[in-house]
C-alpha positions, 0 to 999 in steps of 0.5 A: 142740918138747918137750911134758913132763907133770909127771904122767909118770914118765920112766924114760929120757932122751936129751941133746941137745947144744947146736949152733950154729945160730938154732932151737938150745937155749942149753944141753943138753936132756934129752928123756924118751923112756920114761915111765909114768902113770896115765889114769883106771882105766888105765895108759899106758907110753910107749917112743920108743926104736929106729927099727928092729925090731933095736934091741929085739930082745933085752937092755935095751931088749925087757926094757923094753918088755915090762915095760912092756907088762906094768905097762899090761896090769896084767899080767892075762893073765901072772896068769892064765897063771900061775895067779895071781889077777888081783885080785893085779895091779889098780890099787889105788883110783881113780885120775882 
């Protein structure tokens, strides 16, 4: 089962291959399994990769996740760490 929102910006996909068998696609699919959007003022940023801890343990996909912590926090508490204004990081407008 595939549930796809146009609203959803994908940032990353898996192929599955077509296989031999009655429930199968007749081609290959490709299933989103990084996205972002918006819902309302916030931000959502939905990550499916890895099904063990090890696998975001460091490289590509920890730098993934927490930049996309990072954009759904709005990166309010980095900002305030750094010294920077928080106002710099908000949404711009309203966003429904």
């Amino acid at each position: 089962y595939l549930h796809v929102d146009a609203a959803n910006h994908v940032l990353a996909t898996t192929r599955f291959p077509t296989v031999t068998w009655y429930h199968s696609a007749n081609d290959p699919v490709d299933i989103p399994v990084a996205w972002t959007r918006r819902w309302g003022l916030g931000r959502v940023y939905y990550n499916a990769l890895g099904h063990k801890a090890n696998v975001i343990d460091n490289g590509t996909p920890y730098e993934m996740l927490r930049r996309g912590v990072l954009w759904a926090a709005q990166s309010k508490a980095e900002a305030q760490a750094s010294g920077r204004s928080v106002k710099d990081f908000q949404s711009p407008g309203n966003h429904y």
